[in-house]
N, C-alpha and C positions, 0 to 999 in steps of 0.2 A: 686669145684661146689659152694661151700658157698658166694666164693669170685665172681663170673658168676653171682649169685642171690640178694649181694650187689650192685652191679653194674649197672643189670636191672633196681633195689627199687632206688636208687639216680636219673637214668636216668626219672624215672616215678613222681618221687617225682618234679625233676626239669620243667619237661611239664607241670604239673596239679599247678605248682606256677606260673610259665608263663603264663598260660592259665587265670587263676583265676587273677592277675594283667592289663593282657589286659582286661581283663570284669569289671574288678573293674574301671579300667581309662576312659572306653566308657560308664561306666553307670556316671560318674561323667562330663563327656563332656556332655551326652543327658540332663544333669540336667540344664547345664548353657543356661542362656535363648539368644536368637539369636535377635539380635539388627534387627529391620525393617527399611526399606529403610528413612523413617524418623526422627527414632532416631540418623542417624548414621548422617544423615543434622544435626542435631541437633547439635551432638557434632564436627562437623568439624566446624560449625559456632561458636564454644565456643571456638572453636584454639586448638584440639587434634591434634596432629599429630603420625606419626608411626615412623616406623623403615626400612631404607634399606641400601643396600649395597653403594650405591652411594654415592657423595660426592661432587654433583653439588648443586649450588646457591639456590636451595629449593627443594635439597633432601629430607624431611623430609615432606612434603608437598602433600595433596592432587590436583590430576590435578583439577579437580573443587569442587566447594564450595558453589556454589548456589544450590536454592531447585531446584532439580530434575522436581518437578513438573512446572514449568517455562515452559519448552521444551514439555509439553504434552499442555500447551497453545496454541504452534504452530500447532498441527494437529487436535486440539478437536475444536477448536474455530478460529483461524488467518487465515488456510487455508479456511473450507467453507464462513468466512465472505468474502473471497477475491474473490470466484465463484458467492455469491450469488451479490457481491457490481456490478460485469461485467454482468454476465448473466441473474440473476435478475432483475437490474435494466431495462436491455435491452426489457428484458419479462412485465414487466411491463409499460413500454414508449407502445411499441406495441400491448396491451390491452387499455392503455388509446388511442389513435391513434385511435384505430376502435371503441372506444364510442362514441369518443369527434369529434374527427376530426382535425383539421389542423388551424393552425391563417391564413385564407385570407385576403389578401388585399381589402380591398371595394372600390369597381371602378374599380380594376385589376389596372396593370401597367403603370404606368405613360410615361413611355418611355424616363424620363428625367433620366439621371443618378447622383445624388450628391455627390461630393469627401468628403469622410469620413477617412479612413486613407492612409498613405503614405506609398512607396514604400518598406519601411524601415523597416515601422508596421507588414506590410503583412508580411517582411521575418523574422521580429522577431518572430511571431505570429506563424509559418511553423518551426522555429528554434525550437520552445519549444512543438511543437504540435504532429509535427512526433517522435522523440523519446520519448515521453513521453507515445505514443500509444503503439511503441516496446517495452517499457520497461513494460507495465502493460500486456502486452502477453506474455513479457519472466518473469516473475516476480510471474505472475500466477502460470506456467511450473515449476519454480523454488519452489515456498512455497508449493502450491498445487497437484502438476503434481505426486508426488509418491502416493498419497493418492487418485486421482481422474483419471489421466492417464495412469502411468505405468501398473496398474493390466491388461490395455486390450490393449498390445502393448510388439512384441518380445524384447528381453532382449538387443539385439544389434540395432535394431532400437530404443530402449527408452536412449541409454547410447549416440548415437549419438545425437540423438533430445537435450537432456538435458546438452548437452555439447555446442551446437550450443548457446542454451537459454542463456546461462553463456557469453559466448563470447558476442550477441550482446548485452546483458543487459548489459556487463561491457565497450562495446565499446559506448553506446548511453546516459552514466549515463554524461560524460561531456558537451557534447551538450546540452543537457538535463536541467541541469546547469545554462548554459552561458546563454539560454534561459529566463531560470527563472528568472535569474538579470536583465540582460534588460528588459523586461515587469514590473517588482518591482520597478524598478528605471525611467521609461520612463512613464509607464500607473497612475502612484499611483495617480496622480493629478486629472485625471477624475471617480475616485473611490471614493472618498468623500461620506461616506452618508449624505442625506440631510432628510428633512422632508416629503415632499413628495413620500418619497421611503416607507414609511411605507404603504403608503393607495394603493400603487402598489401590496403589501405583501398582503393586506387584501382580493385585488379582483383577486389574481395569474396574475399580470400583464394583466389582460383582454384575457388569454390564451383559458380560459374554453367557450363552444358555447354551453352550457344550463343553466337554472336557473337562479338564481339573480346575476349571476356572466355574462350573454351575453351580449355581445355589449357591455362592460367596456373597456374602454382603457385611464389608472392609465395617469397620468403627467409622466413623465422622462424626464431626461436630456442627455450626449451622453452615459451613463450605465443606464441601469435601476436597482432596486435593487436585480434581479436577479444574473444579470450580476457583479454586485458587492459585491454580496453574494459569488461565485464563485470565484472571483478575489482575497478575502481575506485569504478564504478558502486557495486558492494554494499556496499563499503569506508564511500562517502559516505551513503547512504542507508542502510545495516545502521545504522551511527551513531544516524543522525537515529531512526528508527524505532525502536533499541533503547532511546535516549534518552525519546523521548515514551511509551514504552509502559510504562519503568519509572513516570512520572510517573502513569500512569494504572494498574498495577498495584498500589501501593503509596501510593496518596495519604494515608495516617494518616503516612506516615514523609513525605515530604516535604511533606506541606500546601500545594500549588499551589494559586496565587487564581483565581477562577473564569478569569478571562480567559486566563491561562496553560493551565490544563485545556484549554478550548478551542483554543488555539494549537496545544496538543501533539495536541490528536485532529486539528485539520487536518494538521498534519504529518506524523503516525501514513500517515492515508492518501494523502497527497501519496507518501509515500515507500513504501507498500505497493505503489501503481500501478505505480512504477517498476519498482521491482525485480521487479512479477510479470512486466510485459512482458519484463524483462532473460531470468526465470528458462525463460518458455516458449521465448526463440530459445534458450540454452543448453541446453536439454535436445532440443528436435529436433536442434541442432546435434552434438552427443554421440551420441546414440540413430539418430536416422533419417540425414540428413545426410550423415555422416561413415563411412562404413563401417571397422568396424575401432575407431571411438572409445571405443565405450561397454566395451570391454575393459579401459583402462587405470583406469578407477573400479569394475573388479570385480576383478580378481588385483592392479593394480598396473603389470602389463607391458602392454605393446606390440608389438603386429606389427613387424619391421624395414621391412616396405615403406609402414606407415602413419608409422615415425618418418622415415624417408627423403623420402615425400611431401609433408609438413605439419608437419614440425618438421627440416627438414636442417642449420639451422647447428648446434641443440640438437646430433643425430648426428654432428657432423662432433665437436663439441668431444671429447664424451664418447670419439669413437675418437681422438682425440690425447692427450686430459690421462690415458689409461687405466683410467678410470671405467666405458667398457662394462663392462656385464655380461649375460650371457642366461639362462634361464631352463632349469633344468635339466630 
């Protein structure tokens, strides 16, 4: 019996020391303080590394290493500037539109047509114009579309839709491209700013039909300096964006390091915002705007009273150096 009752006392003694070790080891865990998602930035950008099993080329190696906070850039700020840069702008053209009203021609249409650009312009013009429209609709879909679309759309329609977005975005980013060289290398010449273009700025190209801004219509030449405000814009940013998306298009052939990948999709949409704000004032500006505009990127020509209007030093030249021509 003695020996029954030893046997209990050991077995009881051995629980209540195990017992008492587990609580001692969890109260000395709760003691150690818990690194927050910014210290641990901290020390992986100081070159910590850990411990695993593996034995590959940066076993030892966190997958990323940039702040965290980077990637909440994208949905706190990249996304809505990219909704507000498209549908903003647009809401806003269409408020100014029912204040202002529209640039008329004075006298209406001359009925003469003047050759302004060549067959060649127009398709470079359509080269870089049409995809660069797809792409700031798939592009949207793409930065913006989880944060703004998917919530009100079933789960198999949003995976199809955003899968569609990917394809044509990545099929229209060459064209796209090709586009943007030829306009940079063929247009740069008539992009020059001049002096003149400042006092264009001053009165909004004589857009505006109230105030001390009516009846104004600034000097230009065959840009004005809206048009060549636009021009450079796309110039700098077509770059930057062609730049970054090759990066991202093609990462087997360049092998960009995680941080760089990231750099370049901020870029990406730094420079997509831009240029979409650019693209919605240039196309009301063309289209609605400008009466008479949107001719010149459909045949080529131009009214004589819209080239009179809004491009007169352009007209003056071409009737001196004998370059008119009209439109048979």
């Amino acid at each position: 019996m003695n020996k029954l009752f030893k046997q209990i006392g050991l077995s009881l003694v051995l629980m209540f020391s195990a017992i008492g070790l587990a609580q001692a080891g969890s109260s000395q865990a709760a003691q150690q303080p818990v690194a927050t998602e910014g210290q641990i930035w901290s020390q992986l950008k100081a070159g910590a590394t850990g411990e695993t099993t593996s034995q590959g080329q940066f076993h030892n190696q966190a997958i990323n290493t940039y702040d965290l906070r980077v990637l909440e850039l994208r949905s706190d700020l990249l996304a809505p500037a990219l909704m507000a840069a498209l549908f903003g702008m647009i809401i806003v053209f269409i408020l100014f539109i029912k204040v202002n009203g529209i640039s008329k021609l004075h006298g209406g249409f001359s009925g003469k047509l003047v050759y302004r650009w060549s067959k060649l312009d127009v398709s470079i013009h359509w080269l870089g114009a049409i995809p660069c429209l797809l792409l700031i609709l798939t592009g949207l879909s793409l930065l913006a579309g989880r944060f703004f679309f998917q919530p009100y759309m079933p789960e198999s329609m949003w995976s199809g839709f955003v899968y569609a977005a990917k394809q044509i975005h990545d099929f229209m980013a060459i064209p796209f491209m090709l586009g943007w060289a030829l306009m940079i290398t063929l247009w740069a010449k008539n992009q020059l700013p001049k002096m003149y273009d400042i006092k264009w700025m001053l009165v909004v190209g004589g857009y505006i039909n109230f105030g001390p801004f009516k009846g104004k219509h600034p000097d230009a030449g065959f840009a004005n300096a809206g048009e060549k405000l636009w021009f450079w814009a796309f110039a700098l940013f077509g770059l930057l964006i062609s730049a970054s998306g090759m990066l991202m298009l093609f990462p087997n052939l360049f092998e960009p390091s995680r941080n760089l990948s990231l750099i370049a999709l901020v870029l990406h949409s730094v420079s997509a915002i831009i240029i979409t704000a650019f693209s919605i004032v240039h196309i009301f500006m063309a289209t609605v705007m400008s009466e008479g505009g949107m001719e010149c990127m459909k045949s080529g020509y131009c009214d004589e009273t819209w080239a009179t209007q809004h491009h007169n030093l352009w007209f003056d030249e071409i009737k001196e150096n004998g370059t008119l021509k009209y439109k048979d």
